[in-house]
C-alpha positions as CSV (number, residue, x, y, z in Angstrom):
1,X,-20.1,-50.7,1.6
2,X,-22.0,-50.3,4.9
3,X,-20.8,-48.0,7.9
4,X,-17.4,-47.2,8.1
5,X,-15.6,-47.0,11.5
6,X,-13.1,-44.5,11.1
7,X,-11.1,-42.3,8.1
8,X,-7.6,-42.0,8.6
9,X,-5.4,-39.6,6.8
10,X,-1.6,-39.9,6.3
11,X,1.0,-37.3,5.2
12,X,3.8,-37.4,4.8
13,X,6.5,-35.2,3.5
14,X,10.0,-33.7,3.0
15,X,9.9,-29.2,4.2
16,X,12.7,-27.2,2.8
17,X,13.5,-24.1,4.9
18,X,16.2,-21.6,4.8
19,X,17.1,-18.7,6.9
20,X,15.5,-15.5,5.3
21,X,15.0,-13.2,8.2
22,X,11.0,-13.9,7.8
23,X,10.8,-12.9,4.2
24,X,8.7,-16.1,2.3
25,X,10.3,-17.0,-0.8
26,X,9.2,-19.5,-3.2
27,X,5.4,-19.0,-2.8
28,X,3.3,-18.9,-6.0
29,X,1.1,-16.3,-4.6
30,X,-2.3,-16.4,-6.6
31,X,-4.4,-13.9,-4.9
32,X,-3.8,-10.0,-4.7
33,X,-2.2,-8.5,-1.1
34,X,-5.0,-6.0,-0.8
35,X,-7.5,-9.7,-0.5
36,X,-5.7,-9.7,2.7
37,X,-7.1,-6.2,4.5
38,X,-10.4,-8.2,4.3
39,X,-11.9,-8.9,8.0
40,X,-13.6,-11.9,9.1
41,X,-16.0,-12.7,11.7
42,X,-12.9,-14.2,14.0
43,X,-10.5,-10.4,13.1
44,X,-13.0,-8.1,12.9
45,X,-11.1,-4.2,13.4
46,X,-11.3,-3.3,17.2
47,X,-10.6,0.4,18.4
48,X,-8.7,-1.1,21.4
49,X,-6.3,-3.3,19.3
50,X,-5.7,-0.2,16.6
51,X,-5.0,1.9,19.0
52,X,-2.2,-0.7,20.7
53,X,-0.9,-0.8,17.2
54,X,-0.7,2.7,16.2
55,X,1.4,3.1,20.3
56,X,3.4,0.0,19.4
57,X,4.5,1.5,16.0
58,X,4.9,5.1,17.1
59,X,8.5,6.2,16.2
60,X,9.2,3.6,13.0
61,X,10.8,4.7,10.6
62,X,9.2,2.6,7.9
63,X,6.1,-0.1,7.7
64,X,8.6,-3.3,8.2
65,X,10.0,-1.4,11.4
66,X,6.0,-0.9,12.4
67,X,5.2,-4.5,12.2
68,X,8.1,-5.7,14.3
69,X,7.3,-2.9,16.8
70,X,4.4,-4.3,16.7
71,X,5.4,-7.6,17.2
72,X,7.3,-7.1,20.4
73,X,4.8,-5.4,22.0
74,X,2.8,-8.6,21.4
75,X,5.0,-10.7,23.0
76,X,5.5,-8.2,26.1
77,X,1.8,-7.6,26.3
78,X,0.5,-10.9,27.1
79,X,1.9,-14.3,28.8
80,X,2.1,-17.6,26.6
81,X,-0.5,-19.8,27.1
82,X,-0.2,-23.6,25.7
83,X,-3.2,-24.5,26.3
84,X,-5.5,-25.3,23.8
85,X,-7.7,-22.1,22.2
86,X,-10.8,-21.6,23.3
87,X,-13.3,-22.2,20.0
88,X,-14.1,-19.6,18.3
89,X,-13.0,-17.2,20.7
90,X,-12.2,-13.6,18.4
91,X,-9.0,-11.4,18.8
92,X,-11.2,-8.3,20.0
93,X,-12.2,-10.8,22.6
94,X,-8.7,-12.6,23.3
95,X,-7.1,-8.6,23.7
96,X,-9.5,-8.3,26.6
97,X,-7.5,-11.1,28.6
98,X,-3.7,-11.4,30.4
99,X,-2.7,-14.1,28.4
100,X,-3.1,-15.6,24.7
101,X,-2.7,-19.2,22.7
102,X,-0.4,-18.4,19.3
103,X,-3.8,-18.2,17.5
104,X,-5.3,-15.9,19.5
105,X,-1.7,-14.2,19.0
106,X,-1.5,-14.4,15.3
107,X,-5.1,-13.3,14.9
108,X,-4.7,-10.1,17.3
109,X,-1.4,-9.4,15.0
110,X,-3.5,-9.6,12.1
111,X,-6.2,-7.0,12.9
112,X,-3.6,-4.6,14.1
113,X,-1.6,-5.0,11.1
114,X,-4.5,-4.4,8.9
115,X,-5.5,-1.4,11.1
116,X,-2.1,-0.1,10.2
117,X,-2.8,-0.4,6.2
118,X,-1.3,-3.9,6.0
119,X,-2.5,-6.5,4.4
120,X,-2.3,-9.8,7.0
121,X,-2.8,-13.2,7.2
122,X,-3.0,-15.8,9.6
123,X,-0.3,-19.3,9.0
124,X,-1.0,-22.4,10.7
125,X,1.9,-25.0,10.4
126,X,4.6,-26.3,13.2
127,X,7.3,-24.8,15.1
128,X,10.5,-27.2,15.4
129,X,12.0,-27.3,18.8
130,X,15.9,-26.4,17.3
131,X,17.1,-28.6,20.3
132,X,15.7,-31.8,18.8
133,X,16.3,-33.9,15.9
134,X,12.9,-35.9,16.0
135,X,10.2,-33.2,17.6
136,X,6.7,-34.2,18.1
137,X,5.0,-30.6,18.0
138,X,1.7,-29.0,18.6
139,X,0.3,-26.9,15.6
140,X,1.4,-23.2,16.0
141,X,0.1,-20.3,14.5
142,X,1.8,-16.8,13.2
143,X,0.8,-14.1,11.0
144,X,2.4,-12.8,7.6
145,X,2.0,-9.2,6.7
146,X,3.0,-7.6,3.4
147,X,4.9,-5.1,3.1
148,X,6.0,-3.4,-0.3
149,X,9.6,-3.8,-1.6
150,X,9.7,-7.5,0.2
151,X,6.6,-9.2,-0.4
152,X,5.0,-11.2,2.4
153,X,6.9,-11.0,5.8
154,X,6.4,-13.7,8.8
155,X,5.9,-11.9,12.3
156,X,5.1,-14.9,15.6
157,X,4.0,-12.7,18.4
158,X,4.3,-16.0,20.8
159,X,8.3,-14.7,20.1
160,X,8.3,-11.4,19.4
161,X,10.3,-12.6,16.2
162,X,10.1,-13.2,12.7
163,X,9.8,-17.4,12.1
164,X,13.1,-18.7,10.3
165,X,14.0,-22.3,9.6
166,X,12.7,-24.3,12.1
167,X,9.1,-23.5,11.2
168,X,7.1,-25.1,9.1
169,X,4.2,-23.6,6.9
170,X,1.3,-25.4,6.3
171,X,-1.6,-23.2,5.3
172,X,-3.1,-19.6,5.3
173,X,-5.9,-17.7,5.4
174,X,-7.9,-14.6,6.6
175,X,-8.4,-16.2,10.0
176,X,-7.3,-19.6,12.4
177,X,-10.7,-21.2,10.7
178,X,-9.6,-20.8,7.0
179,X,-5.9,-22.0,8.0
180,X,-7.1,-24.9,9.4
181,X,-4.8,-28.3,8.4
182,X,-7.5,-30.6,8.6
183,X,-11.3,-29.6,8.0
184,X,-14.7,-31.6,7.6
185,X,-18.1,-32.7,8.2
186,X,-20.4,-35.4,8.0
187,X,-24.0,-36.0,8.6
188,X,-25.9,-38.9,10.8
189,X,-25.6,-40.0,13.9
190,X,-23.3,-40.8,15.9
191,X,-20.1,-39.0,17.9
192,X,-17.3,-38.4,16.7
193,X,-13.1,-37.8,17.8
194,X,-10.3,-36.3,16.4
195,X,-6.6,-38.1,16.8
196,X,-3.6,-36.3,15.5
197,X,-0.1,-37.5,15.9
198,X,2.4,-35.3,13.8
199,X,5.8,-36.0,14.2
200,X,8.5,-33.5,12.9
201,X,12.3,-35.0,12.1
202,X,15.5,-32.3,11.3
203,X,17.5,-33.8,8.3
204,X,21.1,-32.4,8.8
């Protein structure tokens, strides 16, 4: 009864991963792949990023060998930046600039990917530092594209690789905004502030 100060949330967990060259297994996947060739306010197509996709993919022999094309050119097209994403900042927007946050990343994947005829998500989760045992980690963001014959394939364009074992998948959606861990809202006064502390620990 009466106001309360503050809501606090705790999670916590045990993550199985296994090496599987970025091919998800174990997924009870409820909605249909073709859901994912949707656009959202945040991925909506853009001629310049198709036409970087169709480039980057030129010469594959087959849609898997596409996406990874596509997912090196990504990572040699724009320098990391760890800073934190600008809200609601788009990926026709972010492919206007020199450098790109792993959202901005995984959502410029996405359109392309779509662009291409494949369905593609965005995944928000965390990405263990393989040189720690206890890791305290920032979220990271990558994309997941289908791709008949495998099912759903993991593509990080912060790495130009495919994530493997040392990431850890916590939601997905169409877009960063749908993938989000934690969302909310409230209504009155007053301000309000967002603490997260997430600490990720390798069991050998």
């Amino acid at each position: 009864e009466g106001p309360v100060d503050g809501i606090e949330i705790t999670v916590k967990g045990e993550v199985l991963t296994s090496h599987s060259d970025g091919v998800l297994h174990g997924v009870h996947e409820t909605l249909p792949p073709a859901l994912f060739l949707r656009s959202t306010e945040a991925t909506v197509l853009d001629t310049a990023i198709a036409k970087f996709a169709v480039n980057a993919a030129e010469g594959a022999r087959d849609r898997i060998g596409a996406l990874h094309r596509l997912n090196r050119a990504f990572h040699e097209r724009f320098a990391f930046d760890a800073g934190r994403p600008e809200p609601g900042r788009t990926a026709a927007a972010a492919f206007r600039m020199d450098s790109a946050t792993p959202r901005d990343m995984a959502q410029m994947f996405a359109v392309a990917a779509r662009s291409l005829g494949a369905p593609a998500r965005y995944v928000s989760g965390y990405h263990h530092n393989d040189h720690e045992v206890v890791h305290l980690p920032t979220p990271h963001g990558w994309a997941e594209a289908f791709v008949d014959g495998l099912g759903w394939v993991g593509f990080d364009p912060c790495t130009g690789m495919s994530p493997e074992e040392h990431y850890v998948r916590v939601a997905m959606a169409l877009d960063a905004a749908g993938a989000a861990p934690v969302a909310g809202s409230r209504l009155g006064e007053g301000g309000e502030e967002l603490d997260v502390d997430v600490v990720v620990q390798r069991e050998d």
